[in-house]
C-alpha atoms as an extended CHARMM CRD file, in Angstrom:
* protein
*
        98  EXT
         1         1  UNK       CA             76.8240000000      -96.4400000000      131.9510000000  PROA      1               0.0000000000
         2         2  UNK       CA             73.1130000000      -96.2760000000      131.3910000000  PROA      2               0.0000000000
         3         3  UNK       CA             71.4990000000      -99.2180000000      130.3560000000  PROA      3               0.0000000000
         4         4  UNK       CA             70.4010000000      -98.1430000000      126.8070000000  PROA      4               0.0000000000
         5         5  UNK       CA             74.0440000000      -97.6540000000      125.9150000000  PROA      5               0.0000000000
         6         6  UNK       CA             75.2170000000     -100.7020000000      127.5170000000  PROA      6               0.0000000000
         7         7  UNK       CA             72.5990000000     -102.7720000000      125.0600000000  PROA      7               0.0000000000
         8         8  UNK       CA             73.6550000000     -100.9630000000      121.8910000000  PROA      8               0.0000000000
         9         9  UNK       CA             77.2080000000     -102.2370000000      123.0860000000  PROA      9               0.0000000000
        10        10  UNK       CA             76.0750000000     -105.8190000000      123.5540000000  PROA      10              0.0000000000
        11        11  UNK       CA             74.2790000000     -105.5750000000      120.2640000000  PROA      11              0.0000000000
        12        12  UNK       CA             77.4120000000     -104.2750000000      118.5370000000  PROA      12              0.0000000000
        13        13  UNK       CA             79.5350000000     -106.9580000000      120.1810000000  PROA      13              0.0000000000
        14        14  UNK       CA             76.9590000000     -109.7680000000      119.4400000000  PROA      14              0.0000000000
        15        15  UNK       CA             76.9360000000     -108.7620000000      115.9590000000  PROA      15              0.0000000000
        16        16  UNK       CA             80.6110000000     -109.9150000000      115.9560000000  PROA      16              0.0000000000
        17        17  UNK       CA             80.0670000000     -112.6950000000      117.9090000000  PROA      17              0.0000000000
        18        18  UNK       CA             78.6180000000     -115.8170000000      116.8560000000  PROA      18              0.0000000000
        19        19  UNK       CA             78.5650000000     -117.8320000000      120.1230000000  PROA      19              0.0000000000
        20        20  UNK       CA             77.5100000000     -114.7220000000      122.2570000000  PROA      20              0.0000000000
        21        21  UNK       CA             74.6270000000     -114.1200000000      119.3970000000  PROA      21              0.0000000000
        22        22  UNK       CA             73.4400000000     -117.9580000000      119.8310000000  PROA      22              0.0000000000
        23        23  UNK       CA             73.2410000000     -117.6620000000      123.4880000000  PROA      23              0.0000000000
        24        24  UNK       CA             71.1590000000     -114.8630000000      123.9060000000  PROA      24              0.0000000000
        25        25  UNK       CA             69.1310000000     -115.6600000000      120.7480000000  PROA      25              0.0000000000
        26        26  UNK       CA             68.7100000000     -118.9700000000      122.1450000000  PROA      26              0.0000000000
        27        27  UNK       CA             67.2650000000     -116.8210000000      126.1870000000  PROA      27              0.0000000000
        28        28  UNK       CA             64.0230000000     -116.5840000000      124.0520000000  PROA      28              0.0000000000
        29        29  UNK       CA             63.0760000000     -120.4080000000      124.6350000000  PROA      29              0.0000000000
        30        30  UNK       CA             64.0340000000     -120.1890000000      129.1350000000  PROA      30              0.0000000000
        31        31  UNK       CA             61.4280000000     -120.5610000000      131.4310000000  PROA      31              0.0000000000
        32        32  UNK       CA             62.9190000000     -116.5840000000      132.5740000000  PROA      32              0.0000000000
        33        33  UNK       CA             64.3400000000     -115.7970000000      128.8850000000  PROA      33              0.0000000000
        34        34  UNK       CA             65.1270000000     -111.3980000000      130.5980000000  PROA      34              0.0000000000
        35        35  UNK       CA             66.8510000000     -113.6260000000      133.3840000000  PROA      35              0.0000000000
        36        36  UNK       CA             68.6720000000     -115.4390000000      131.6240000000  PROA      36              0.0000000000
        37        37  UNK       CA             69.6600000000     -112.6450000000      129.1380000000  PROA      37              0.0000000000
        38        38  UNK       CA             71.0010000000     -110.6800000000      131.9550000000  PROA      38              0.0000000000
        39        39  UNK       CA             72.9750000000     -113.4950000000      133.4730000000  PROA      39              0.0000000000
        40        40  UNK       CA             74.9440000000     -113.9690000000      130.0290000000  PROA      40              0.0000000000
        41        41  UNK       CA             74.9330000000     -110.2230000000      129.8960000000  PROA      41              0.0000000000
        42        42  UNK       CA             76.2960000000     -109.5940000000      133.1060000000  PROA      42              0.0000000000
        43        43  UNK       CA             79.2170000000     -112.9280000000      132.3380000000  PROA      43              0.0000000000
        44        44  UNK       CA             80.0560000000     -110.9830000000      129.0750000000  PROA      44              0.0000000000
        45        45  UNK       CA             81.1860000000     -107.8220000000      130.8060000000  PROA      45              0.0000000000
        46        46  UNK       CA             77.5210000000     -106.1630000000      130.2420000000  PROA      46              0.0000000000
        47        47  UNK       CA             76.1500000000     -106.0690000000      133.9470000000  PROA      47              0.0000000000
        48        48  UNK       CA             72.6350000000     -105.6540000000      134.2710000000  PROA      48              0.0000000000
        49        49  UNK       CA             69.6680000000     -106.8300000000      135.9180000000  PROA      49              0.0000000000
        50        50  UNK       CA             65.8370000000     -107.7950000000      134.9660000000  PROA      50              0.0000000000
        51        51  UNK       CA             65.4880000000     -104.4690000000      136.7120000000  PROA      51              0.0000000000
        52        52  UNK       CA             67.2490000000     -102.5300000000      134.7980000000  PROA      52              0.0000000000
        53        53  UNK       CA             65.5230000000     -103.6490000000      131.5760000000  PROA      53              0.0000000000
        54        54  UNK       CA             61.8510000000     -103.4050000000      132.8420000000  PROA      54              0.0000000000
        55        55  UNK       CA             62.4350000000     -100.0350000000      134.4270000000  PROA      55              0.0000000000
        56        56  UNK       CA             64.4690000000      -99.0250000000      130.3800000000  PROA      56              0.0000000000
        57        57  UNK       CA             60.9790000000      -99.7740000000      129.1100000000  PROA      57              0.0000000000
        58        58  UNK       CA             58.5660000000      -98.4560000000      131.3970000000  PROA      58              0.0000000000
        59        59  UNK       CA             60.3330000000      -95.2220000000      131.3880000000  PROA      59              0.0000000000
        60        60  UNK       CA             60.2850000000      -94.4840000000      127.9760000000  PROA      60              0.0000000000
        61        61  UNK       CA             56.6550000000      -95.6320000000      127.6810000000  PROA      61              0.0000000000
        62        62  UNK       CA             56.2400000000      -92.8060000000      130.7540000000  PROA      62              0.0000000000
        63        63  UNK       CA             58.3530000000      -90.3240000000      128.4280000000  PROA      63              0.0000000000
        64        64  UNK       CA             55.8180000000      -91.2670000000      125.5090000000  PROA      64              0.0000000000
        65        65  UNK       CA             52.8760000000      -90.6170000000      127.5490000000  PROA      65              0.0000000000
        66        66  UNK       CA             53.7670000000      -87.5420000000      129.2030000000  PROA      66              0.0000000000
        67        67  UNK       CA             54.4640000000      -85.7720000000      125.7220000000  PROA      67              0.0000000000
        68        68  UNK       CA             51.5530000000      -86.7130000000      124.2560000000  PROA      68              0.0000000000
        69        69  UNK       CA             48.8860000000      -84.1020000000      124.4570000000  PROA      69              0.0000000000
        70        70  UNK       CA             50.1910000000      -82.6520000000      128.1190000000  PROA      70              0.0000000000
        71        71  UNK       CA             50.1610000000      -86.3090000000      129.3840000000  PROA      71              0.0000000000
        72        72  UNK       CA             48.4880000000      -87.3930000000      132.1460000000  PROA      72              0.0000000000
        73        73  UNK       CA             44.4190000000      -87.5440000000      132.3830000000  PROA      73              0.0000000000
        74        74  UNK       CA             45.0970000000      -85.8030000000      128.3830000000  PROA      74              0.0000000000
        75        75  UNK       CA             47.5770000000      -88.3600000000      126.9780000000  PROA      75              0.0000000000
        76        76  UNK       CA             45.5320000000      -91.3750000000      124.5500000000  PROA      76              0.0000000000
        77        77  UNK       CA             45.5890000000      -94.8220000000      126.0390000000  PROA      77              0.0000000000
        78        78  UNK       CA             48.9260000000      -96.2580000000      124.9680000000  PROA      78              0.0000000000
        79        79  UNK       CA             48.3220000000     -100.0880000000      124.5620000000  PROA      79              0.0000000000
        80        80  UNK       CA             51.9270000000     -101.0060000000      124.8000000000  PROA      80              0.0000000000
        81        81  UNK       CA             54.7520000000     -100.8400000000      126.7000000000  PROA      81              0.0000000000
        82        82  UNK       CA             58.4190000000     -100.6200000000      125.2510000000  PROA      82              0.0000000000
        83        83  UNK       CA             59.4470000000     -104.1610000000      126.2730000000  PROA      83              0.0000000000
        84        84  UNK       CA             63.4140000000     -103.2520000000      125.8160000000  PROA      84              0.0000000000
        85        85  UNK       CA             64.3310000000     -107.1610000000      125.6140000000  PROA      85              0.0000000000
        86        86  UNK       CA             61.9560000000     -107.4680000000      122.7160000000  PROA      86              0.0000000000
        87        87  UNK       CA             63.1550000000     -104.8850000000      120.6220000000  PROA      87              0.0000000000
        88        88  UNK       CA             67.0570000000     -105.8190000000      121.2550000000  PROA      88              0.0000000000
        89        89  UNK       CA             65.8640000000     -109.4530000000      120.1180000000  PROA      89              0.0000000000
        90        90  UNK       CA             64.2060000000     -108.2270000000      117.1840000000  PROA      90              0.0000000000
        91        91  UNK       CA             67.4980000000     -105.9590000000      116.0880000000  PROA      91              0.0000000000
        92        92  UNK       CA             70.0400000000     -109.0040000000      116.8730000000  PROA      92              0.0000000000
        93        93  UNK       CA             67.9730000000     -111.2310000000      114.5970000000  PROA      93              0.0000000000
        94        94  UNK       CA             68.4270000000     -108.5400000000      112.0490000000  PROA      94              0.0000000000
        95        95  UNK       CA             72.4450000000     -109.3410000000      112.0880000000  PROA      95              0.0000000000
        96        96  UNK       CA             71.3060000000     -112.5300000000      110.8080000000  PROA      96              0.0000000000
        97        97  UNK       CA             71.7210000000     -111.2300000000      107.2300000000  PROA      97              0.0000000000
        98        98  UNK       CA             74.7180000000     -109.1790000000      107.6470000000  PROA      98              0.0000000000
């Protein structure tokens, strides 16, 4: 399963889960908070690795560049990175309300 799915399948099961929400909510205060993430990942029957989430990000920041303008020397300078542990953070927190 590719990573992007397996996160919108943690999210989903997150959502539902109170204690598994808390933990990784809680992954943003470790010394190694993508680490840590992936270790409770990986326990809840999501494996994946810091790996996995760095290389999710810098590949669709690559996809992003390369259609922009023919990419390479072409492309604007991008001045981010999609930081895939961010943006799952920011959508669990979003359950909050639900």
């Amino acid at each position: 399963m590719e990573i992007t799915a397996i996160l919108e399948t943690l999210l989903e099961k997150a959502k539902k889960d109170e204690k598994l929400k808390a933990a990784l909510l809680a992954t943003r205060n470790d010394t190694n908070p993508v680490d840590s993430f992936c270790k409770i990942a990986t326990e809840n029957g999501f494996p994946m690795s810091v790996m996995d989430i760095i290389n999710q990000g810098e590949g669709f920041y690559a996809e992003i560049k390369r259609s922009t303008n023919g990419g390479g020397e072409n492309s604007p300078d991008l001045d981010f990175q999609n930081d895939e542990y961010s943006i799952f953070m920011m959508r669990l927190e979003g359950f909050s309300d639900n």
